[in-house]
N, C-alpha and C positions, 0 to 999 in steps of 0.2 A: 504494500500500500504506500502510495506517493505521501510525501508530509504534507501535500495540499489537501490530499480526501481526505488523510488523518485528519485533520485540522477542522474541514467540512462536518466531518462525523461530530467532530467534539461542539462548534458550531452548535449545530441540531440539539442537539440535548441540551448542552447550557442556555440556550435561548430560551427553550419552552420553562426553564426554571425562571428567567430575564423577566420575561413577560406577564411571569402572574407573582413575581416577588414585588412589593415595595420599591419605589424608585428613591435612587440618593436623591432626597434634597439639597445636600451640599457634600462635600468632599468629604473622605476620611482622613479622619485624625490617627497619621499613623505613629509620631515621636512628640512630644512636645516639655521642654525645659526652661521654666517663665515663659517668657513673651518670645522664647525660641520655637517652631512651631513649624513643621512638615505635612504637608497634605497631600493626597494620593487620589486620583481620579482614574478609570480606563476605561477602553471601550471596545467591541469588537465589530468591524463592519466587512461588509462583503458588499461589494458592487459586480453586476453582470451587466451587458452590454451585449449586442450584435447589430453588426453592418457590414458596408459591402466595402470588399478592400479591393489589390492588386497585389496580383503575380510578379515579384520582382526579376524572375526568369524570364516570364515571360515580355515584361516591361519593356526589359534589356532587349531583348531580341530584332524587337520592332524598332528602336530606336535607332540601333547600327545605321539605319536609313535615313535617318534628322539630323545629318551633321553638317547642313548647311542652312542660314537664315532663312532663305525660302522654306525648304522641305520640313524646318522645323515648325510655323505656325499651322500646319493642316497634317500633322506628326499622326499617323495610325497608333501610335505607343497610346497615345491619351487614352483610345478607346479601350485598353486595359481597364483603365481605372473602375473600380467599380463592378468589375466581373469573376471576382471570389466572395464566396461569404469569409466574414470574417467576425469572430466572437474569442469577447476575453473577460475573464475573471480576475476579480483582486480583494484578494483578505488582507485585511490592515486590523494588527494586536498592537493597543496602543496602552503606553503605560505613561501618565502623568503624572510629576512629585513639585510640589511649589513648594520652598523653605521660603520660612520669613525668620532674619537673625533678630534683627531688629528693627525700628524703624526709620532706618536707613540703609541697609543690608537685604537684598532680596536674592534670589538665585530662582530657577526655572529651567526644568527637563521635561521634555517629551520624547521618548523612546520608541518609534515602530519595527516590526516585524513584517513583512510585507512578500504574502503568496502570490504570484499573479501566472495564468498560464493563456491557452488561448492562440490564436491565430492573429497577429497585427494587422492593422487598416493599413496603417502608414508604409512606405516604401522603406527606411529605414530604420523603423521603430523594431527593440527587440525587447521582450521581459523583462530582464532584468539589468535595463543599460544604467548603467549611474553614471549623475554630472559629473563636470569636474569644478570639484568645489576646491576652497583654500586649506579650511580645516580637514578636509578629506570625512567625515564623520559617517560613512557609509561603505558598507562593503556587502559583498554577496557570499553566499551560505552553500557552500558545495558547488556542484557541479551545473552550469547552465546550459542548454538549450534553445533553439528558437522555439521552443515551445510552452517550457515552464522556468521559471526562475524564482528562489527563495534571498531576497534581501534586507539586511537590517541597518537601522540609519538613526541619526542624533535626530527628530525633527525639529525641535528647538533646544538649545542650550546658553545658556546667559545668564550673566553673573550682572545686579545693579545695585550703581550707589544712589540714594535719594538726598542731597542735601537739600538749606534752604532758596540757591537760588543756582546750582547744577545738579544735574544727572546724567551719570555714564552709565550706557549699557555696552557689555562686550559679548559677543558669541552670537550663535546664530539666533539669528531672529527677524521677526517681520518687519518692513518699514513701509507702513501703509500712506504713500504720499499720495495728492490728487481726490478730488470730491465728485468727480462725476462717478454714475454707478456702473454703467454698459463698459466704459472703453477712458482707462487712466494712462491716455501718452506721457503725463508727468514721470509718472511710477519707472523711474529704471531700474526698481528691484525686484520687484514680485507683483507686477500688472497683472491681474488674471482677467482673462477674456468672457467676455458676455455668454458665448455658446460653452464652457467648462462643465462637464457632468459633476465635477467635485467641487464646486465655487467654492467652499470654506476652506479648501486643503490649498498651502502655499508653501513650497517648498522654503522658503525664508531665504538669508545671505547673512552668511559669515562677515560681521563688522563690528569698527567700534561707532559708535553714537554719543555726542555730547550735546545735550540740552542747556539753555542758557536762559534762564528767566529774568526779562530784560524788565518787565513790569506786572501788573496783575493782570495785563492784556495785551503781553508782547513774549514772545521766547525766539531764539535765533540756537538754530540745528546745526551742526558740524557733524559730519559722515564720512566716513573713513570704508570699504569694503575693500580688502588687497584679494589678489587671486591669483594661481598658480604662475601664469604668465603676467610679467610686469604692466604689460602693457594692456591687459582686461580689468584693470583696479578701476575702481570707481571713490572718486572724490565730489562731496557738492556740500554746499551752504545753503540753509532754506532759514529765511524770516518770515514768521507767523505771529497774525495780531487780528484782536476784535476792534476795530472800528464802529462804532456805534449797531446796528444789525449785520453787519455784514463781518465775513469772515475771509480775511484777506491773505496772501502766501504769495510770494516770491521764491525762487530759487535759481541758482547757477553752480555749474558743474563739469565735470568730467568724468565722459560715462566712455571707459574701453579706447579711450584715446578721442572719443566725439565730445565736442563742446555743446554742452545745451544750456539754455537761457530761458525760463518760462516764469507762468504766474496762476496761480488758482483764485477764485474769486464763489463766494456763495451766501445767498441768503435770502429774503423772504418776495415774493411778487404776490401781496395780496395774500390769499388762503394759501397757495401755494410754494413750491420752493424750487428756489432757482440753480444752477454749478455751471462754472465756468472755469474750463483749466485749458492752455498752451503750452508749447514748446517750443523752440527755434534752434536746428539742432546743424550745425558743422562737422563732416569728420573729414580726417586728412587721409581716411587708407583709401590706396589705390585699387579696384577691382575691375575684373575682366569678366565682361557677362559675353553671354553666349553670340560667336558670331562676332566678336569685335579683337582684332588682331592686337591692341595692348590693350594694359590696363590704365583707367582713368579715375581720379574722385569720384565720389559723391557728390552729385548738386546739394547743396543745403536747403532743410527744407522743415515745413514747418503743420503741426498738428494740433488739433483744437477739435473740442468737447466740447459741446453746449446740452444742458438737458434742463427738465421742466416737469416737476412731478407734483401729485394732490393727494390727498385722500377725499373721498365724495360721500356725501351721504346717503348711500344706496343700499338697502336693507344693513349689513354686517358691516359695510364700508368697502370702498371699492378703492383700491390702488391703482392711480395711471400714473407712468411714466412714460415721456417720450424726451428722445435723446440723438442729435446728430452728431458723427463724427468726420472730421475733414482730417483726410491723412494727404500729406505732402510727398509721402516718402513711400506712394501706393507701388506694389510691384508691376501692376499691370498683367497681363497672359499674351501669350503668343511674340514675335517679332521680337527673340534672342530674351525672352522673360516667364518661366513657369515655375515659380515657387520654389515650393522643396521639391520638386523634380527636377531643378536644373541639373544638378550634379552626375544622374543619367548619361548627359548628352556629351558631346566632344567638349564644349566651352566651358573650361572649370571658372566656379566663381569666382578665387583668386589666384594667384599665380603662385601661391602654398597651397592651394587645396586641391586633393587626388580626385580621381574620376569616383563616384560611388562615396562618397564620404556626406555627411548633411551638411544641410548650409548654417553656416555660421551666422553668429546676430551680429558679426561684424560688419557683413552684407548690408544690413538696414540702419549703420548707422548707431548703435547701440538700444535702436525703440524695441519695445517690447510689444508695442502696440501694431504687426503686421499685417497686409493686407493686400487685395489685388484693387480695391477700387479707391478711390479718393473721395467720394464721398457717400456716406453709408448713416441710415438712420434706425434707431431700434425705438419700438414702442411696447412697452411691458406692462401687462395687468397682472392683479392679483387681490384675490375674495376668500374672505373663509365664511362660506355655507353653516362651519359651526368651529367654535372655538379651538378643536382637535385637527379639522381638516381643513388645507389650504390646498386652492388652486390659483395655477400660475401660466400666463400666456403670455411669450414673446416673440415677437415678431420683426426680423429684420431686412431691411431691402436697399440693394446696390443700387444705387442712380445710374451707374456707367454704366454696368452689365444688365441692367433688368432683370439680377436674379432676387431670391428674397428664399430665407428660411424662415418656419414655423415649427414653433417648439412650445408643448405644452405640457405642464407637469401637475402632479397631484402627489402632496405630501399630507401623511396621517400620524401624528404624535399623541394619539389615546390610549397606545400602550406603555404599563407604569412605568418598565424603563427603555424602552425600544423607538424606534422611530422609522418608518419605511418611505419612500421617495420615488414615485414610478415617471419616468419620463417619454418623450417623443421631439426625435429632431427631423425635420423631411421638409428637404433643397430642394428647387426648381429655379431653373435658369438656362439659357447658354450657354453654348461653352466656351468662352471668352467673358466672362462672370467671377463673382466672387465666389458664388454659393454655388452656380451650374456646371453641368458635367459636358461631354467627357472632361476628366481634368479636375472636377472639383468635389466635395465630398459626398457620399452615400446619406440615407436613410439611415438614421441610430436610433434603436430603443436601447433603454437604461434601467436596472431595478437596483436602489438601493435600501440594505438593511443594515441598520447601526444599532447595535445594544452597547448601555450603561451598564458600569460597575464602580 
């Protein structure tokens, strides 16, 4: 028996004890000496998924043919895409301990375990690949596969000082910059994308962080993240302050060698609530896309968020959001530009990077906010019928390409310590689109189950 079915089995039973046990109200008290004081949270979750992937065999085969600019925008390889099923599993044993020394002194561990098997969507996605982070805090557990892989990893670890008017956090941890909800170009840490079946999971970044509390309505950030290679470190300053309603941020940096310049802006229109974040982003690497005999810059280019949200008086209450994004730095399809399948074709993205290898984020510049179209708007509901159960619908559509996805979910939190999450994501488009195929993503259904402990 594989340690994943193992694991599934054990799954199965503790759950049905999950489900009709008492839920924690708050953490376990597992050490505590005075105001010294250790607490213990966990959880165990399992997410399933299927949709339609591609044949990297076969990918390859069709492509030998696209190695010139013409032949590449009407490429037969695209029409792979999308013509294998593809379905994957992931167990995540998640152990949490938050020390409090004192009240200045805090610490924080999140430990996972993490089973995943399954057939990949993506061209070079495999089970058990790990970043390459600074601290390194992750490694894998035996023997891997393109099919199954068992790996365990730090998910946060962080050590902080609280005084009266600093605070340093060191180790891995979140840095949640930017106020829009769909699409945070600010965020060069841990942006996570509107379409994410895991929206809460963030894989963090190894930094230090110094807070500097300039008044009771001003603090100014100093960020520090180093990373294996000298030249992926990331430095930036952010000032933050309340101005009478509104909530205002600056920042400038250097993200992987690109310069960015932005600013967030948020606060009230009426019943409503408004966010506004930009970027102005420079980088000086040189890259060779497909079909162009050197390599050249980056044009510099610039990204903004607008969004507009309410809550409505409609039976339980009714959540609207809508949200456009202007990306500067869009990749486009076709005509020497196909995403992450560039690396497929003859034209490597840079003149370090091998045939078949993925695209690097140094390709875009350092954003984390990717894309094929330049301007994309998302509009998102959500209603709970009854206080246990939420439904959730968003909808997003490319202005360039006339594609647009619809994704609808339904989460149930009635059980005392469990929580389940069923979803639906299904593209239509062109194919020369964001969301349209050939070339662009399949139909995804999602089930997830998380229990408390």
């Amino acid at each position: 028996m594989s340690a994943h079915s193992a694991l599934l089995r054990v799954a199965t039973v503790a759950s049905a004890l999950w489900l009709v046990a008492p839920a924690p109200l708050f953490a376990t008290e597992l050490w505590r000496s005075g105001e010294r004081v250790v607490h213990f949270t966990g959880s165990l979750r399992e997410l399933l998924s299927a949709t339609q992937g591609v044949d990297p065999q076969r990918f390859e085969a069709e492509a030998q043919n696209c190695t010139t600019p013409t032949a590449f925008v009407d490429c037969p390889a695209f029409e792979q895409i999308g013509e294998r099923d593809a379905w994957q599993t992931l167990t995540r044993l998640r152990f949490q301990f938050d020390l409090t020394w004192s009240d200045r002194l805090r610490a924080g561990l999140v430990y996972d375990n993490e089973w995943r098997g399954g057939v990949p969507a993506e061209l070079f996605a495999t089970p058990g690949a790990l970043p390459d982070t600074f601290l390194g805090l992750e490694a894998q557990v035996g023997s891997q596969s393109n099919r199954h892989a068992w790996v365990h990893r730090v998910y946060r670890g962080w050590l902080r000082y609280e005084g009266e008017r600093l605070q340093v956090t060191a180790g891995r941890q979140r840095i949640p910059w930017g106020v829009a909800r769909l699409w945070n170009p600010v965020d060069r840490f841990n942006a996570i994308g509107p379409l994410a079946v895991e929206g809460d999971h963030s894989p963090g970044i190894d930094a230090i962080e110094l807070r500097f509390l300039l008044s009771d309505k001003a603090s100014l950030h100093a960020l520090y993240a180093p990373a294996t290679r000298s030249a992926d470190a990331r430095t930036a300053l952010r000032y933050q302050a309340l101005w009478r309603d509104l909530d205002i941020a600056a920042l400038a940096g250097v993200f992987e060698r690109a310069v960015g310049v932005g600013a967030e802006l948020a606060g009230n229109l009426g019943d409503a609530a408004f966010r506004i974040e930009a970027i102005y982003t420079r980088s000086p690497r040189k890259l060779r896309r497909f079909g162009e005999a050197t390599a050249r810059s980056l044009d510099p280019f610039v990204q903004l968020a607008v969004s507009v949200d309410n809550n409505f008086e409609l039976g339980s209450g009714l959540y609207v959001l809508v949200e456009h994004l202007y990306n500067g730095n869009a990749l486009g399809f076709g005509a020497g530009r196909a995403g992450s399948a560039l690396p497929f074709f003859a034209g490597p993205v840079s003149a370090q990077a091998s045939r078949g290898e993925p695209v690097s984020p140094q390709r875009f510049g350092s954003s984390r906010v990717i894309g094929q179209a330049r301007h994309t708007t998302g509009i998102e509901l959500g209603y709970e019928p009854l206080p246990t159960l939420h439904a959730g619908l968003l909808l997003l559509w490319d202005w360039n390409g006339g594609s647009a996805v619809l994704a609808p979910s339904l989460g149930f939190s009635g059980l005392n310590a469990a929580e389940i999450h069923l979803g639906l994501q299904y593209f239509a488009g062109g194919p020369a689109s964001q969301y349209g195929g050939p070339g662009g993503p399949s139909t995804l259904f999602y089930a997830l189950f998380e229990f408390f402990f």
